[in-house]
C-alpha positions in Angstrom: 98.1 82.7 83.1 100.2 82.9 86.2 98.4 80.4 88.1 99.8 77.8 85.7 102.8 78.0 88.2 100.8 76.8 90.9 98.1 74.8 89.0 100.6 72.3 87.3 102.6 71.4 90.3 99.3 70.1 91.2 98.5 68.3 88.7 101.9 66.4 88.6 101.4 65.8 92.5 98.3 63.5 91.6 100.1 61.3 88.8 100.2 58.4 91.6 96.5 58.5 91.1 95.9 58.5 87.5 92.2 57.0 87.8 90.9 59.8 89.7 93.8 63.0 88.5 91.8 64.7 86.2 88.5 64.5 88.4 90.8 65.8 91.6 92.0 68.4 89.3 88.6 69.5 87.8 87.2 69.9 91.3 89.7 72.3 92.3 89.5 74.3 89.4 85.5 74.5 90.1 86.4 75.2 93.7 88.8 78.3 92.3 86.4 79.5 90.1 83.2 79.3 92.3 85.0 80.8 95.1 87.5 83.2 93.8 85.9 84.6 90.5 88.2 87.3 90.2 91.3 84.0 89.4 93.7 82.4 92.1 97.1 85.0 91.6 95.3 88.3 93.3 93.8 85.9 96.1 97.7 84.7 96.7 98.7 88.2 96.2 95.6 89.9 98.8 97.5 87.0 101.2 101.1 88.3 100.7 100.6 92.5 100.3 98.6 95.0 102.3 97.6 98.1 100.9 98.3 102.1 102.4 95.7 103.4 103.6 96.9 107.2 102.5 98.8 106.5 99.6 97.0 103.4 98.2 100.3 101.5 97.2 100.6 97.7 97.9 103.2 96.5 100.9 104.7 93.3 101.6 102.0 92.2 104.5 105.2 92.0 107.1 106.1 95.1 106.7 104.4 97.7 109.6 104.6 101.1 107.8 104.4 101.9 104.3 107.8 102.2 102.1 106.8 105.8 100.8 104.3 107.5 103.1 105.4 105.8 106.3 101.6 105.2 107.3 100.8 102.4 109.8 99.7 99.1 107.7 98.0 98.1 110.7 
């Protein structure tokens, strides 16, 4: 439901082409679908967090050590 956010920004990019929008926009949805079958917000979210490696809680990827264990994230 989340990936609305990012889906329809999409869609509104390709009005200038209205003969080909929903054809550009069902090919990207196949494209989600076929290669990230799991949906497109924990693909964005695998791209933004790391996770502990002792404590198992999710980091913002800059960050080098965990907020609560202080493990390396490296």
């Amino acid at each position: 439901m989340a990936a609305v956010f990012i889906l329809f920004p999409l869609l509104e990019f390709l009005r200038f082409w209205p003969e080909y929008r929903t054809l550009m926009f069902a090919a990207v949805i196949l494209l989600i679908l076929l290669y990230m079958p799991e949906g497109l917000i924990p693909w964005v979210r695998d791209k933004i967090e790391k996770q502990c490696p002792r404590c198992k809680l999710r980091n913002v990827a800059v960050r080098k050590t965990c907020r609560v264990c202080t493990a390396s994230l490296d």
